[in-house]
C-alpha positions in Angstrom: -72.5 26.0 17.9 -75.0 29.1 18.2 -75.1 32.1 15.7 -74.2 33.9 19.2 -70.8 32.3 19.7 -69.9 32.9 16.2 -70.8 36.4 16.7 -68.9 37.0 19.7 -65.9 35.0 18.7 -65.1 36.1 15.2 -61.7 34.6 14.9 -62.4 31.4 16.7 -63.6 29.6 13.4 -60.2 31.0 10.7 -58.2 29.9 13.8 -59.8 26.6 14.3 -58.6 26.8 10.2 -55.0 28.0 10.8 -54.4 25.1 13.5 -55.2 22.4 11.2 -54.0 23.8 8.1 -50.5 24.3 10.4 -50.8 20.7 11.6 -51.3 19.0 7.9 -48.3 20.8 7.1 -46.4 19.5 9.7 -47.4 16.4 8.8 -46.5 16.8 5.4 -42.8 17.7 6.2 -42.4 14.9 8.6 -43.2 12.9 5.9 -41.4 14.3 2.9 -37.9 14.8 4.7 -37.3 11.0 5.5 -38.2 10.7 1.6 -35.5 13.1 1.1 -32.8 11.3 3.1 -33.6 8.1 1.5 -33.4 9.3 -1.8 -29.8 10.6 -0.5 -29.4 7.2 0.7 -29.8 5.5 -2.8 -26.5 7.6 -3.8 -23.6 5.0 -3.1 -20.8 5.1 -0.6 -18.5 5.1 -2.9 -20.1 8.2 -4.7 -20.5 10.0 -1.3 -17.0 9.5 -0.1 -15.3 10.5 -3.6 -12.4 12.6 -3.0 -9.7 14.9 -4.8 -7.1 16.2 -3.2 -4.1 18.8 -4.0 -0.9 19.5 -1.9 3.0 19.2 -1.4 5.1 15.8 -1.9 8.8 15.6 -0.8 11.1 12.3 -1.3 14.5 12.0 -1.1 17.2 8.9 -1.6 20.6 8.5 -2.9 22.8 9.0 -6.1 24.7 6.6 -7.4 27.3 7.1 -10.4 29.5 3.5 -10.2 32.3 3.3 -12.9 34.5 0.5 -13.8 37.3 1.2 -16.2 40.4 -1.0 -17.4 43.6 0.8 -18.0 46.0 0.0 -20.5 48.1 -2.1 -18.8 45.3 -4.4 -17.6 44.3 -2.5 -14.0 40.7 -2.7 -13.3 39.4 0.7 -11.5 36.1 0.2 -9.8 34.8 3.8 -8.5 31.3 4.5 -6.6 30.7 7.7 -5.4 27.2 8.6 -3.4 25.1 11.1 -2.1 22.5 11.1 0.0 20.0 13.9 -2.0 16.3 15.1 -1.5 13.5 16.5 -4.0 13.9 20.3 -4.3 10.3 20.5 -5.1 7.1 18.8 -5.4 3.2 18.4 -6.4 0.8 16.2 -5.3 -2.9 15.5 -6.6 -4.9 12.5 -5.7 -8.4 11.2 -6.2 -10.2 8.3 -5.3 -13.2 7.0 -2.6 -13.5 4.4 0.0 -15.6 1.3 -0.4 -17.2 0.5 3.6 -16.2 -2.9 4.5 -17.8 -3.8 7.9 -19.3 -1.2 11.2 -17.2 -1.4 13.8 -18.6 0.5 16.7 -21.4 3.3 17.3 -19.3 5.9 15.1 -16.6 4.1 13.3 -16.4 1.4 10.4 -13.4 -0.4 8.5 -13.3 0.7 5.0 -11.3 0.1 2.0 -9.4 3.2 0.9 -8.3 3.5 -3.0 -6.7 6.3 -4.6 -5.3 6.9 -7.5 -1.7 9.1 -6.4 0.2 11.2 -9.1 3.3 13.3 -7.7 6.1 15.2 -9.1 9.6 15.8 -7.7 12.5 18.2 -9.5 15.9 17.3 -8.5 19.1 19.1 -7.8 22.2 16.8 -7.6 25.2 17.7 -8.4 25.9 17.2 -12.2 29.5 16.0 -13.5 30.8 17.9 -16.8 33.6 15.5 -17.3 35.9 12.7 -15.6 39.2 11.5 -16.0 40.9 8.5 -15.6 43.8 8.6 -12.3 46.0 6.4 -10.3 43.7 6.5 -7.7 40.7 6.0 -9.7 37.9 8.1 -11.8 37.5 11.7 -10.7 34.5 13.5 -11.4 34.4 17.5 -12.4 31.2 19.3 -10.6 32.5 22.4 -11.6 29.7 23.2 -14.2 27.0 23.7 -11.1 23.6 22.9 -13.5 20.8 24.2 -11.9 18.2 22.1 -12.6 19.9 18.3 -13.2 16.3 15.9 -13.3 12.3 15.8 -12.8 10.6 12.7 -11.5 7.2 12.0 -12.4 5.8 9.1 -9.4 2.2 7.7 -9.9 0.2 4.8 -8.6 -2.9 3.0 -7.0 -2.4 3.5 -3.3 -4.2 0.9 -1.7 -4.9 0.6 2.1 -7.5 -0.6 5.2 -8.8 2.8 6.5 -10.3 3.0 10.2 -12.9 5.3 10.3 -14.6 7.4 12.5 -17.5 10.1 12.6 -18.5 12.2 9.8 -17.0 10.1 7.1 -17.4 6.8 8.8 -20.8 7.2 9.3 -21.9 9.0 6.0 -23.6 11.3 8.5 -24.3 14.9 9.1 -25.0 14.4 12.4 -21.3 14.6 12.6 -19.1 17.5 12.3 -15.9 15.8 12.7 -14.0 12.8 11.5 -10.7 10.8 11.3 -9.0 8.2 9.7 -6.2 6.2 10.4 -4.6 3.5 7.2 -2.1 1.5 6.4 -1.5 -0.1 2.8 0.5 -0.5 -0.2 1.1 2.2 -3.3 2.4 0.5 -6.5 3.6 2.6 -8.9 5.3 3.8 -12.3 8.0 6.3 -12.4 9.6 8.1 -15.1 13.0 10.2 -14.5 14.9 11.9 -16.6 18.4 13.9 -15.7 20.8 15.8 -17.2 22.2 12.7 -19.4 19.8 9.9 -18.3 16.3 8.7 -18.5 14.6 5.4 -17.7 11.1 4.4 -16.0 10.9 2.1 -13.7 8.2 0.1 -11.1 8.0 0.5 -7.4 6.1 -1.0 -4.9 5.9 1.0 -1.2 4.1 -0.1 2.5 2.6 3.3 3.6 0.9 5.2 6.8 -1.5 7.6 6.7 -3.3 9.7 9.1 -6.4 12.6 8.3 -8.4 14.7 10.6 -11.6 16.5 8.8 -14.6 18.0 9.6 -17.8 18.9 7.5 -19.3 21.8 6.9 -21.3 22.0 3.5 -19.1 19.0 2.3 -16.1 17.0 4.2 -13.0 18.9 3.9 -9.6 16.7 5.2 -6.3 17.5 6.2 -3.8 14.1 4.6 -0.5 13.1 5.9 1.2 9.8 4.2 4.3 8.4 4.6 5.6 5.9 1.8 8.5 4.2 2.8 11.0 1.7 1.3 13.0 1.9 -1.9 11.7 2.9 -5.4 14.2 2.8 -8.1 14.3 5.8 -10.2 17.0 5.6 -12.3 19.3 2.8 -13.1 21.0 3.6 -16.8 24.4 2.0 -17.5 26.1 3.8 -21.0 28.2 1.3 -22.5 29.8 3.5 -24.7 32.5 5.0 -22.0 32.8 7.6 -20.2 33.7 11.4 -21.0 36.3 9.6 -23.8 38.1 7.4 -20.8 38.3 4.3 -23.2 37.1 0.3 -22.0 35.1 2.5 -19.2 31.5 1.2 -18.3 29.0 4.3 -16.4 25.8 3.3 -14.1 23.9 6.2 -13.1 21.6 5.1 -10.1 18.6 7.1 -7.9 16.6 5.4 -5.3 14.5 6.9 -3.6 13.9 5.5 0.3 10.8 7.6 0.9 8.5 10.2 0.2 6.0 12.2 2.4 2.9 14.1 1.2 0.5 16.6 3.0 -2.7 17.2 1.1 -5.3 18.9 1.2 -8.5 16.6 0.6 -12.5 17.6 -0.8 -15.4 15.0 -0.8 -17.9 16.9 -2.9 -20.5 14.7 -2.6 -20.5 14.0 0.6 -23.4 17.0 1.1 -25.2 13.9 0.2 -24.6 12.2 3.5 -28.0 11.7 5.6 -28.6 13.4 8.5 -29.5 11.0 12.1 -32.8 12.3 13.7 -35.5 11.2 16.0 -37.2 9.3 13.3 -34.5 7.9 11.6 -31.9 7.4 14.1 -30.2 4.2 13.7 
């Protein structure tokens, strides 16, 4: 190229620069974000879906105080009374992950959900402050009106096949959105403890679930799950009479037939998720 070109086109040589310098750059990036991703992809599923979760538990069930009492004169009384009574309040927290068990369309995979549940209840059952002995059988006095009668403490491994789609399912950020649907089993221990009682005791419930989320710098999920069946929660039998009514046996019993929990649910690792492009789309 001639001294004259040079000299009328001053900038045509540092452009000529800029171009390439621009397009090695380019190059360079191209290059170093898939590196990126896939150093995101060595993190494992497991890790990336990790989840805690906080929120507001409910159960309810019924109360059961059975007595048997002989008389005197040899006349056996058997008296049950029941009431059908609910948590007064509750506290959820949860954490666990989700294990990816097998793709099952473009967005969506079957997974393996496990979580480690811990909720509270306090109760607010009538209390008895003393009982006597009648024709017609054993009558209770609720006249004291305690104001708090019992706490439950409820925890397990809930356990369930998850269907997922988007976000979540995909480990994605090409996704804003995802859901999950799951059904499963939630073993667990509980400890109760009332006015005059307390006792732990196993449980084993079938449960639903349902959460809609959506990611913005990590997944954040609105939970709803529904336990159902019966859980034991107190069964106590005092040998030793009842409120001085002599050859008297007590059984104090709570079950609980449910509980329902709304929670709400953080993955903060799931910023790790990959994001689907033009040169790494799957």
């Amino acid at each position: 190229m001639s001294r004259l070109h040079f000299i009328l086109f001053p900038n045509y040589f540092s452009m000529r620069i800029t171009i390439t310098r621009l397009t090695l750059f380019i190059l360079l990036i191209l290059g170093v974000v898939p590196m990126a991703h896939a150093q995101f992809d060595r993190w494992p599923g497991f890790i990336k879906n990790y989840e805690i979760g906080y929120g507001y538990s409910s159960t309810w069930g019924t109360h059961q105080q059975i007595v048997k009492a002989v008389r005197s004169d040899g006349k056996l009384y058997d008296t049950t009374i029941s009431s059908n009574v609910s948590s007064n309040h509750g506290f959820s927290a949860q954490s666990g992950t989700s294990v990816t068990l097998k793709r099952l369309g473009r967005v969506s995979t079957l997974a393996l959900g496990i979580s480690a549940n811990y909720n509270i209840y306090t109760w607010n059952y009538p209390s008895s402050s003393g009982a006597v002995l009648s024709d017609s059988g054993v009558k209770f006095d609720y006249g004291s009106g305690a104001l708090f009668t019992g706490a439950t403490m409820n925890a397990g491994l809930a356990l369930s096949a998850d269907f997922k789609f988007g976000a979540e399912a995909m480990m994605d950020k090409h996704y804003h959105w995802s859901w999950t649907g799951g059904i499963g089993v939630f073993p667990s221990i509980n400890l109760t403890a009332d006015v005059d009682n307390a006792d732990m005791t196993f449980g084993l419930q079938p449960f639903i679930k349902t959460e809609v989320g959506w990611r913005g710098p990590i997944v954040a999920k609105l939970r709803l799950l529904y336990a159902f069946g019966n859980v034991p929660y107190l069964n106590v039998a005092n040998k030793d009479g009842l409120y001085g009514i002599p050859n008297s046996t007590y059984t104090t019993k709570l079950t609980g037939n449910g509980n329902f929990t709304v929670s709400l649910v953080l993955l903060p690792f799931s910023w790790t998720y990959k994001k689907s492009m033009w040169y790494n789309s799957n």
